[in-house]
DSSP file (Angstrom, degrees, kcal/mol; ACC not computed):
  #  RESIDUE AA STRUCTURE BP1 BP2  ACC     N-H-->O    O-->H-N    N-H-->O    O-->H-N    TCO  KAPPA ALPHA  PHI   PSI    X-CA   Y-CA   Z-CA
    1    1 A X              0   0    0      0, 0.0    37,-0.1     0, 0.0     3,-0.0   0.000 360.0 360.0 360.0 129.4  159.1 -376.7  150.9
    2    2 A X        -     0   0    0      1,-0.2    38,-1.6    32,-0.1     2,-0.3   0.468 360.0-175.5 -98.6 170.3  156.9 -378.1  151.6
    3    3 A X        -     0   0    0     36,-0.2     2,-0.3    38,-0.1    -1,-0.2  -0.709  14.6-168.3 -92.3 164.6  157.9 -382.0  151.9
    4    4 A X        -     0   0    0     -2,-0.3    38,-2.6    -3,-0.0     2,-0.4  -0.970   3.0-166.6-145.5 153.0  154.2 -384.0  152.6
    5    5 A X  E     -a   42   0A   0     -2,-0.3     2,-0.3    36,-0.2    38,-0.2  -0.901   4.0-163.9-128.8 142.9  154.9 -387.9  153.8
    6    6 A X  E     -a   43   0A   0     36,-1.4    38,-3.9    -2,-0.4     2,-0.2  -0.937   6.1-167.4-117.3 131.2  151.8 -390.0  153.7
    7    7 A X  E     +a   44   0A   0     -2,-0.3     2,-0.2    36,-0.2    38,-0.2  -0.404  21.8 146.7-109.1 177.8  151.8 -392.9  155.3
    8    8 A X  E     -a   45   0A   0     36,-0.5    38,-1.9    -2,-0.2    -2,-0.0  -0.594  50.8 -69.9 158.5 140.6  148.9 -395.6  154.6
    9    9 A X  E     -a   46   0A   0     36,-0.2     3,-0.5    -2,-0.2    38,-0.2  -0.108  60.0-102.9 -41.9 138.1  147.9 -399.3  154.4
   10   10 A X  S    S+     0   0    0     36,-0.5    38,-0.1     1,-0.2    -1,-0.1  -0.309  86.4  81.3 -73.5 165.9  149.5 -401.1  151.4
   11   11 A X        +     0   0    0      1,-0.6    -1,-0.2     0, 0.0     2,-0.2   0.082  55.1 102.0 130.1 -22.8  147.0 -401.8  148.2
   12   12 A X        -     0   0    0     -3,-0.5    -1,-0.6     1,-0.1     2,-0.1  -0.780  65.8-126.3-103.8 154.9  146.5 -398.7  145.9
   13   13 A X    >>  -     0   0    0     -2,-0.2     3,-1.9    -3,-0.1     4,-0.8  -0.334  24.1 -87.7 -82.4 174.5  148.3 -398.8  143.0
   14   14 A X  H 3> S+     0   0    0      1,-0.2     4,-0.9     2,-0.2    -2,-0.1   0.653 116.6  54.2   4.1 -66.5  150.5 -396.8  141.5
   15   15 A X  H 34 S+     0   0    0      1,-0.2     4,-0.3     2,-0.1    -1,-0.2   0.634 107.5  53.1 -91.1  -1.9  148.2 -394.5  139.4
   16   16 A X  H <4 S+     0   0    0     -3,-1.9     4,-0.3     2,-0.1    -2,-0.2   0.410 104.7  54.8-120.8  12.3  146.1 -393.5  142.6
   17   17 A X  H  X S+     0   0    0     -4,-0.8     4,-2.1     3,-0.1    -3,-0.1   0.667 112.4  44.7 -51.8 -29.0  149.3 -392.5  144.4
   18   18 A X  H  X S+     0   0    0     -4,-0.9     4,-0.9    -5,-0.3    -2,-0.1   0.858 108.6  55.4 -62.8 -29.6  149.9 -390.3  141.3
   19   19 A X  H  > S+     0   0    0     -4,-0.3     4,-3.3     2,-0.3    -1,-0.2   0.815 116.6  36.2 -70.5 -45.3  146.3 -389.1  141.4
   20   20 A X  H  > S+     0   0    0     -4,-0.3     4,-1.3     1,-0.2    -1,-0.2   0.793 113.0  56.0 -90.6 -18.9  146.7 -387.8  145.4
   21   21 A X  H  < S+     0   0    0     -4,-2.1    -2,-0.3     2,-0.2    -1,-0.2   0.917 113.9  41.4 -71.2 -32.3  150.0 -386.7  144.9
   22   22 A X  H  X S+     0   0    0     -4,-0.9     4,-1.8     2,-0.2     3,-0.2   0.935 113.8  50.6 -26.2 -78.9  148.3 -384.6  142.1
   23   23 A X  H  X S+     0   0    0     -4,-3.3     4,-0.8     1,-0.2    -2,-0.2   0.884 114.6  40.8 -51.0 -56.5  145.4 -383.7  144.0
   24   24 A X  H  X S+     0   0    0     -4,-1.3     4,-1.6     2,-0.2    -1,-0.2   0.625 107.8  69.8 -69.0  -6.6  147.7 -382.4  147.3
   25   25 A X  H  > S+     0   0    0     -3,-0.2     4,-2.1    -5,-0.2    -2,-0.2   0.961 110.8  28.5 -65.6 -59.2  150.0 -380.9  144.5
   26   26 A X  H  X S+     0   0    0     -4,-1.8     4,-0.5     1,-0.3    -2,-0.2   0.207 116.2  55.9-101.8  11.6  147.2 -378.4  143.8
   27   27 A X  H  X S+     0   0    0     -4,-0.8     4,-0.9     2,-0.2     5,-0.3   0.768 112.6  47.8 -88.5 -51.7  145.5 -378.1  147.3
   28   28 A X  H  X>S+     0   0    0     -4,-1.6     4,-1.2     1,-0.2     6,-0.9   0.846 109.7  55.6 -81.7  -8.2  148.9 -377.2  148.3
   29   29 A X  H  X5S+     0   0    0     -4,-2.1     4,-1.5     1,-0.2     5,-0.2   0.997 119.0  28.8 -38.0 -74.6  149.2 -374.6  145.2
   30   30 A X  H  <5S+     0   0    0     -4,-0.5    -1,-0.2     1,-0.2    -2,-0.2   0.134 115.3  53.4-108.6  22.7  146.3 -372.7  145.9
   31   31 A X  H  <5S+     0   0    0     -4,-0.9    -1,-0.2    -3,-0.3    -3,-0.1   0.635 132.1  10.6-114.2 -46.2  145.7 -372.8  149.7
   32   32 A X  H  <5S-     0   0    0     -4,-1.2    -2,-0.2    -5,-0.3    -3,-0.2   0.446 103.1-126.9-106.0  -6.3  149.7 -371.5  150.9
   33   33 A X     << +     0   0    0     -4,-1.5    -4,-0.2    -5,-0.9     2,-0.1   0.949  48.9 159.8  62.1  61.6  150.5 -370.5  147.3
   34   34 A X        -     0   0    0     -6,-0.9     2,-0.3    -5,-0.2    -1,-0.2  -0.451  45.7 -93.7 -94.9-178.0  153.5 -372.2  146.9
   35   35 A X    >   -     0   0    0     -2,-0.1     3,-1.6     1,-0.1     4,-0.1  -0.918  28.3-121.6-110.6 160.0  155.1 -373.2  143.4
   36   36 A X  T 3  S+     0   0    0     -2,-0.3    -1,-0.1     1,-0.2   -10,-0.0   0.229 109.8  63.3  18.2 -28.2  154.3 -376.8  142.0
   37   37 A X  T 3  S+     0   0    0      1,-0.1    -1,-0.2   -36,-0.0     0, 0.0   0.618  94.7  56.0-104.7   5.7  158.6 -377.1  142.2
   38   38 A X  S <  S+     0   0    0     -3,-1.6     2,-0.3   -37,-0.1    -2,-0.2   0.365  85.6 102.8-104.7  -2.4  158.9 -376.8  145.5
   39   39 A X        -     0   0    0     -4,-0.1     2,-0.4   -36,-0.0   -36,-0.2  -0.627  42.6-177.5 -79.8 127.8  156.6 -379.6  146.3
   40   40 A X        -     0   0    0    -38,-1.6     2,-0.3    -2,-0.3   -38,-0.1  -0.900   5.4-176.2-167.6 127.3  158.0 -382.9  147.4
   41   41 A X        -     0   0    0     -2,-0.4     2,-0.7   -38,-0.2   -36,-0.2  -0.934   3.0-178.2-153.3 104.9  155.3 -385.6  148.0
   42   42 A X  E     -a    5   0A   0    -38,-2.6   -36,-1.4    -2,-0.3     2,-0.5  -0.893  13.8-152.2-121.6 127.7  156.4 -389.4  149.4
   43   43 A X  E     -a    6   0A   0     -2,-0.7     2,-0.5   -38,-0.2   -36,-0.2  -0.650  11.4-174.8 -78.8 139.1  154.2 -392.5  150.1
   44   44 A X  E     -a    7   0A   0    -38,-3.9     2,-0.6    -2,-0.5   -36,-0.5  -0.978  17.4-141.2-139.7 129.7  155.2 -395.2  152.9
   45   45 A X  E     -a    8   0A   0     -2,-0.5     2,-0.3   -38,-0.2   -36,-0.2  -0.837  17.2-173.2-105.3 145.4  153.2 -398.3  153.3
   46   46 A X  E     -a    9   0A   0    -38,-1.9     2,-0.7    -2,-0.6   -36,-0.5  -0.993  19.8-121.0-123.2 130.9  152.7 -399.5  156.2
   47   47 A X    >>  -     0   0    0     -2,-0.3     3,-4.8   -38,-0.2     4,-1.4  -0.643  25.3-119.2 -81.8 135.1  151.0 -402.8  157.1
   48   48 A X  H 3> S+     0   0    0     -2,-0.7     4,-0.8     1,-0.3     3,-0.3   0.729 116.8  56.2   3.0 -74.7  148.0 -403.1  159.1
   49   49 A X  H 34 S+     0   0    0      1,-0.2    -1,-0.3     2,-0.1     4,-0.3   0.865 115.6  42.5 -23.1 -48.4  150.4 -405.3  161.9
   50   50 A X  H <>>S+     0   0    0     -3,-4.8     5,-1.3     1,-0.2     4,-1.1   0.509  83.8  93.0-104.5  -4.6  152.6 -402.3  162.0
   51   51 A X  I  X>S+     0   0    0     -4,-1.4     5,-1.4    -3,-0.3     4,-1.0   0.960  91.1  39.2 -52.1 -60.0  150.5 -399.4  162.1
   52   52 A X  I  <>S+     0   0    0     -4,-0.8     5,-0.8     3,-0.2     6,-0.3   0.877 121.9  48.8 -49.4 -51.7  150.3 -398.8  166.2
   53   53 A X  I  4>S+     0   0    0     -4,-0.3     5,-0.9     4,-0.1    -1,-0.2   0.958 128.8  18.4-117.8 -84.5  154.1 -399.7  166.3
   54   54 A X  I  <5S+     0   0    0     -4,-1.1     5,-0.5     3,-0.1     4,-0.4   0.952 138.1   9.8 -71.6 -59.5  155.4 -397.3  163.3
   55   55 A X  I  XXS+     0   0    0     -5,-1.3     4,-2.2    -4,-1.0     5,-1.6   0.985 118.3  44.6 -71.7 -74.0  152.4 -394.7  162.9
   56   56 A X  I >>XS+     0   0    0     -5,-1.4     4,-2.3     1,-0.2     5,-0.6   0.777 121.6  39.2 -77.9 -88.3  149.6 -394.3  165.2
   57   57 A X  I 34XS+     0   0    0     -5,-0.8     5,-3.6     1,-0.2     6,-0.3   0.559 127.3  29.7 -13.3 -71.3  151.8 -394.5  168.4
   58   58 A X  I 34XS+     0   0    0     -5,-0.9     5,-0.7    -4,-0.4    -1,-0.2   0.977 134.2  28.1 -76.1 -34.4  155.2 -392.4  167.3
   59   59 A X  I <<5S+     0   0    0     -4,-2.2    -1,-0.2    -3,-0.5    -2,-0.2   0.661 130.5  38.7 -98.3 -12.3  153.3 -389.4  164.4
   60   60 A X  I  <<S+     0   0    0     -4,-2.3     4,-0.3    -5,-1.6     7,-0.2   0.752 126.7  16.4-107.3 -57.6  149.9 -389.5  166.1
   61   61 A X  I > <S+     0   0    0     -5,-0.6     3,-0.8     1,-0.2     4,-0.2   0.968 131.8  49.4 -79.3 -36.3  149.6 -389.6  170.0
   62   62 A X  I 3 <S+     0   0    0     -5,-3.6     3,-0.2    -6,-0.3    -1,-0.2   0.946 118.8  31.7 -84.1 -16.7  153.1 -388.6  170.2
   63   63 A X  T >><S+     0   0    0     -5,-0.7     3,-3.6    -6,-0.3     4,-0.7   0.297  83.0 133.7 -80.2   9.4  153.1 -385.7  167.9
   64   64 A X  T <4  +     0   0    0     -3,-0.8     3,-0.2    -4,-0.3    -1,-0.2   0.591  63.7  57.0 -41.4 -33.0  149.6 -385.3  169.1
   65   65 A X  T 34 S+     0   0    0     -3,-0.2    -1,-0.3    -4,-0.2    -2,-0.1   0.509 108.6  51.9 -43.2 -33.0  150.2 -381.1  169.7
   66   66 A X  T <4 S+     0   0    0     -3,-3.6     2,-0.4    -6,-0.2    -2,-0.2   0.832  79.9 105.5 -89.8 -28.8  151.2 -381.0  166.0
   67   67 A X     <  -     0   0    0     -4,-0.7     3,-0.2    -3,-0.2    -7,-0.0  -0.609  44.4-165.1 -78.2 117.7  147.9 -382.9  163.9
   68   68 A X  S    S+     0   0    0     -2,-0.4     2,-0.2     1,-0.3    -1,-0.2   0.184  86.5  32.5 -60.8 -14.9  145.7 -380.3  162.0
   69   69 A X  S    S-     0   0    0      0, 0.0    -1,-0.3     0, 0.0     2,-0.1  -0.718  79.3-159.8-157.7  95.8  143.3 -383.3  161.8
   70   70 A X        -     0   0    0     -3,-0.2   -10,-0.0    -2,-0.2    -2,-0.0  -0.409  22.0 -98.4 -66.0 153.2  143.1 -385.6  164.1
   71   71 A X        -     0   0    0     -2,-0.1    -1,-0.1     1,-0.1   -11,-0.0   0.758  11.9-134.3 -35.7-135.4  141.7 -389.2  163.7
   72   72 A X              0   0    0      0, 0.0    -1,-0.1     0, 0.0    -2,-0.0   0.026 360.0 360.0-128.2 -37.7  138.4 -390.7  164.5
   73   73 A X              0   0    0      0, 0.0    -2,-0.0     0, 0.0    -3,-0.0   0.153 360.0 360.0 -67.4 360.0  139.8 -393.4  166.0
């Protein structure tokens, strides 16, 4: 605990998944002050095509009750 899923258009590489998985490591360190081993961090690309389909549709409008930040969009 916790798991964090980020979902997002393919293109970054590698070393600036590592960079936000890093970065959300240590937001989630020192904001709910969990430990650093309990932390569980996945990327899923999604393409552009599939976004409404797979994302914005089922994790945004229908979890819409749940999002701590909603879009702009």
């Amino acid at each position: 605990m916790p798991h964090v899923v980020i979902k997002m258009y393919p293109g970054r590489t590698q070393e600036q998944k590592e960079k936000l998985a890093e970065r959300i490591t240590q937001a989630l360190i020192e904001t709910i002050g969990c430990q650093e081993k309990s932390i569980s961090i996945a990327v899923e690309e999604v393409p552009p095509e599939d976004w409404d389909r797979y994302v914005y549709r089922p994790e945004i409008l229908g979890k819409s009750d749940n999002l701590v930040k909603k879009p702009g969009y």
